[in-house]
C-alpha positions as CSV (number, residue, x, y, z in Angstrom):
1,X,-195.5,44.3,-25.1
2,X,-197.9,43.0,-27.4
3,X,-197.7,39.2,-25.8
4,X,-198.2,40.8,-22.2
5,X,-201.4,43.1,-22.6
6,X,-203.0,40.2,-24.9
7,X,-202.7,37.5,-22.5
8,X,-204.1,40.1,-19.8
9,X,-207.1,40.9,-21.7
10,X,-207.5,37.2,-23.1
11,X,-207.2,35.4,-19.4
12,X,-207.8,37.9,-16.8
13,X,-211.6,39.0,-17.2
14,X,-212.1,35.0,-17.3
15,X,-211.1,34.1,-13.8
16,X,-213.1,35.3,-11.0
17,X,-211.8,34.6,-7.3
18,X,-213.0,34.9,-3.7
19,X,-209.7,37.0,-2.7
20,X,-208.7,38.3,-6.2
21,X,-206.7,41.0,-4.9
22,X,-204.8,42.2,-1.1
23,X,-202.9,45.5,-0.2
24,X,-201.5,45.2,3.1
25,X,-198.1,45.6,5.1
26,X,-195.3,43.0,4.3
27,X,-194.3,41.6,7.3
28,X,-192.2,38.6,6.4
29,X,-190.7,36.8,3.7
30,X,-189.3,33.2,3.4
31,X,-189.9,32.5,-0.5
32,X,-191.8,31.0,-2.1
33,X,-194.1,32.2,0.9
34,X,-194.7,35.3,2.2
35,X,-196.9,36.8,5.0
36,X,-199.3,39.7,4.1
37,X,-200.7,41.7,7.3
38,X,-204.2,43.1,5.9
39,X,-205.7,45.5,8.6
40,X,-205.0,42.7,11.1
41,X,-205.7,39.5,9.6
42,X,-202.4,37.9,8.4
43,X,-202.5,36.0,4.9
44,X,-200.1,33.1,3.9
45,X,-198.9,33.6,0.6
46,X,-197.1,31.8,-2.0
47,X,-195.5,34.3,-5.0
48,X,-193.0,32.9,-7.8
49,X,-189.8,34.3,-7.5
50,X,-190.3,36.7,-9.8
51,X,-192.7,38.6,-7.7
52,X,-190.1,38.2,-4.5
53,X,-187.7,39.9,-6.7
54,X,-189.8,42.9,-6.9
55,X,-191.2,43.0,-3.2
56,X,-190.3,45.9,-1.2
57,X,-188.5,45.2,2.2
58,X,-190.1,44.0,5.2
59,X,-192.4,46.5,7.3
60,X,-193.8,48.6,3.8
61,X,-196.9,48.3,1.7
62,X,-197.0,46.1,-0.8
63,X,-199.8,45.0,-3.6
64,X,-200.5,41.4,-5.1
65,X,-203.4,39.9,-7.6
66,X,-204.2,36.7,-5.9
67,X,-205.3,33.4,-7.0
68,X,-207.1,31.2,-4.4
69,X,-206.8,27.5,-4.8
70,X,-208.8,25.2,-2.8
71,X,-208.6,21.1,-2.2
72,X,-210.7,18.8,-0.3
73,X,-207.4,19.3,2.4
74,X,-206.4,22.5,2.0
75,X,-206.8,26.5,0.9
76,X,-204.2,28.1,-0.5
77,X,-203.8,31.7,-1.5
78,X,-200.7,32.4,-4.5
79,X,-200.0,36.5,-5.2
80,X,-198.6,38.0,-8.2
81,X,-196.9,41.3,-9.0
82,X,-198.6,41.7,-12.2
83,X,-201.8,40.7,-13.5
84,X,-199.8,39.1,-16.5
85,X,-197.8,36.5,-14.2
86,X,-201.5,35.5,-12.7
87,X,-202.9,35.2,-16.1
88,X,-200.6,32.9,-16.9
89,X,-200.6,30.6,-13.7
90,X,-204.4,30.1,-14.8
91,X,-203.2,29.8,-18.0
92,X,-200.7,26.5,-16.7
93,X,-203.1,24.9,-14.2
94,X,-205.3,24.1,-17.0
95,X,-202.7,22.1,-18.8
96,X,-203.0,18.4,-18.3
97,X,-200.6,17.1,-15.5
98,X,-199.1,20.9,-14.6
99,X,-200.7,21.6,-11.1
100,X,-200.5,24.4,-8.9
101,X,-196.5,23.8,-7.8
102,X,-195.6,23.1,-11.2
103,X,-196.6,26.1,-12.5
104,X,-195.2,28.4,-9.7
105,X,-191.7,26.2,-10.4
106,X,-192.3,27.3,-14.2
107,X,-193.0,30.9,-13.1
108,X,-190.0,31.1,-10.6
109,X,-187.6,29.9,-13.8
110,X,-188.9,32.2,-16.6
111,X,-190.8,35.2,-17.1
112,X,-194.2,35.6,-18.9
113,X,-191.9,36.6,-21.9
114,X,-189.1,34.1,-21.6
115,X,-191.8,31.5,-21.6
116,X,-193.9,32.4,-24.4
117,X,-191.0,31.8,-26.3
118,X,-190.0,28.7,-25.5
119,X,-193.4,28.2,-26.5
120,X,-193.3,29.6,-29.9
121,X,-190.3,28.2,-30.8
122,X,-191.0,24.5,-29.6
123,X,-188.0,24.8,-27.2
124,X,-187.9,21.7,-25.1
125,X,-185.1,21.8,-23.5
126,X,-185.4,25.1,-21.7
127,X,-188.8,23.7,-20.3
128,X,-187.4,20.3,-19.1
129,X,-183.8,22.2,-17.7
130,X,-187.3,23.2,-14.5
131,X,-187.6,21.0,-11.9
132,X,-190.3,18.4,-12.2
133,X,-190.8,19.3,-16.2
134,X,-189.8,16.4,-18.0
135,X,-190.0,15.6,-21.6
136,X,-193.3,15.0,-22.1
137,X,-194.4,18.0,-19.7
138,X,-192.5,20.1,-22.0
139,X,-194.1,18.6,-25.0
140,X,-197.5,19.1,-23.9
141,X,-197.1,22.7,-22.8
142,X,-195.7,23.4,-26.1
143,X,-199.1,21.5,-27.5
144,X,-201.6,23.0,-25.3
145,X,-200.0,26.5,-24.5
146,X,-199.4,27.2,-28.0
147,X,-203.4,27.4,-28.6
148,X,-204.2,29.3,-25.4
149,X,-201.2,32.0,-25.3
150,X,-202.4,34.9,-28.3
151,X,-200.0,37.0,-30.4
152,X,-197.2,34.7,-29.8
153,X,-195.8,35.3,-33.4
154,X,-193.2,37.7,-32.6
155,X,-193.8,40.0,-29.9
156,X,-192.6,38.7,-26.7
157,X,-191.6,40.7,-23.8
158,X,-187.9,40.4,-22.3
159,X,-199.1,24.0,-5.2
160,X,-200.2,22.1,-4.5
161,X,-198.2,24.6,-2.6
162,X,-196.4,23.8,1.4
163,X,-199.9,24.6,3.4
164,X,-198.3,24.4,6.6
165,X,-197.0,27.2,8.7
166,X,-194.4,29.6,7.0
167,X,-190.5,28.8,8.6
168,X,-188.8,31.7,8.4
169,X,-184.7,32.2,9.2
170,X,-182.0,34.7,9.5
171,X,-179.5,33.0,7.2
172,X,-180.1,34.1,3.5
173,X,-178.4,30.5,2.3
174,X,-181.1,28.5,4.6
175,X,-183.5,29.9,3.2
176,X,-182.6,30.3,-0.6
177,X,-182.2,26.3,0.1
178,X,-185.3,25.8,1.1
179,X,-187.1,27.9,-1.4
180,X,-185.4,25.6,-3.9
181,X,-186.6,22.9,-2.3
182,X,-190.1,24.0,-2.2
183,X,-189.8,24.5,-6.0
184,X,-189.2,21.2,-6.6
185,X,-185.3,20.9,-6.6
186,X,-183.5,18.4,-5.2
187,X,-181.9,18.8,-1.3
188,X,-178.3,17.6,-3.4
189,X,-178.9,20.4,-6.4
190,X,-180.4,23.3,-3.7
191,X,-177.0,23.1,-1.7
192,X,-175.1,23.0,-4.6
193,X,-176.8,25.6,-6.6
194,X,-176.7,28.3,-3.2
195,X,-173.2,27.3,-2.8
196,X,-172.3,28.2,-6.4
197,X,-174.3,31.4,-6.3
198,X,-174.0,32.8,-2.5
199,X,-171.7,35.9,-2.7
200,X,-170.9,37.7,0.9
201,X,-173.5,39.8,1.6
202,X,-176.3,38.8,-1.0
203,X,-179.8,38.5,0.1
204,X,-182.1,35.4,0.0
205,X,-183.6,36.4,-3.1
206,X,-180.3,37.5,-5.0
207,X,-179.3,33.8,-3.8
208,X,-182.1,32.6,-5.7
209,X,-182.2,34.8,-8.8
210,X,-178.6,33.7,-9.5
211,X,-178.9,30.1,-9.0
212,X,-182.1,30.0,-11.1
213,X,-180.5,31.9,-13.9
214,X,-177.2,29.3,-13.8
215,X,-179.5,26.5,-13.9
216,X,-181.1,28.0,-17.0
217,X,-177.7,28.5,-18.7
218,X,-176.7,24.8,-18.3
């Protein structure tokens, strides 16, 4: 898509990091954090959902482009599936107000495409329907995005994170919960949206995809 290989070429060969990239073996997952086993050294990871949707299961290879942000208190690494969904977390942390977690919240709700859109056509109310967005969030990512995402005409595609050690739990609704919660959602809202979206069987991130896509409907 035209939107997609723009915002690559515009962002991506702007941002240079100390870990830009990691290949190693997947060894657990307990979104929005992940642990990445790289010839022995273990990284801590947090991913939007939309890059847990795509991971393979636990024990096999898996690739991410990386982001590394560091604070006076912490260092924390994000991974990406694409190169597009990085782009645009550099894209969002430069926004006034839209930190780290706010922009993995934004990239766990909507894609790369699904946002540009809202963006093009000034649509508030999708962006304040994410946790943590309010009115004037929404507003100014309209504002500022608008100006920084190319080619937005027509042609769109269809943390301060947790820095302490990575929980991880058997039960696919715990954890669905808690990834909500990490987003920014409400403990109240998490339950309820799990509980309205946990079929028998489905897996922590099937939990999550269908709750995310109800609260985007509403």
């Amino acid at each position: 898509m035209l939107i997609i290989s723009r915002l690559r070429s515009a962002c991506c060969v702007q941002e240079y990091d100390l870990i830009g990239f990691l290949r190693g073996i997947l060894l657990a997952k307990a979104p929005p954090q992940l642990l990445l086993d790289v010839h022995g050294v273990g990284y801590e990871i947090e991913a939007p959902m939309t890059t847990f949707y795509d991971l393979p299961p636990t024990g096999q290879e898996v690739s991410l482009h990386t982001h590394l942000v560091v604070r006076e208190d912490a260092q924390i690494l994000f991974g990406f599936g694409s190169e597009t969904d990085r782009a645009l977390f550099r894209l969002l942390i430069r926004v006034n107000g839209v930190g780290p977690k706010m922009a993995l919240t934004i990239l766990s709700g909507l894609t790369a495409g699904e946002f540009s859109r809202c963006i093009a056509n000034s649509d508030t109310p999708a962006l304040v329907r994410l946790p943590g967005v309010g009115k004037k969030t929404a507003e100014r990512l309209i504002i500022e995005m608008r100006d920084r995402l190319p080619g937005l005409e027509a042609n769109t595609g269809s943390v301060e994170g947790a820095a302490g050690a990575v929980v991880f739990s058997n039960d696919p609704k715990q954890e669905a919960i808690s990834a909500l919660l990490a987003l920014g959602y409400k403990a109240q809202d998490a339950g309820r949206m799990v509980h309205n979206s946990a079929a028998e069987g489905s897996s922590c991130e099937e939990i999550i995809r269908s709750a995310l896509q109800g609260a985007a409907r509403k």
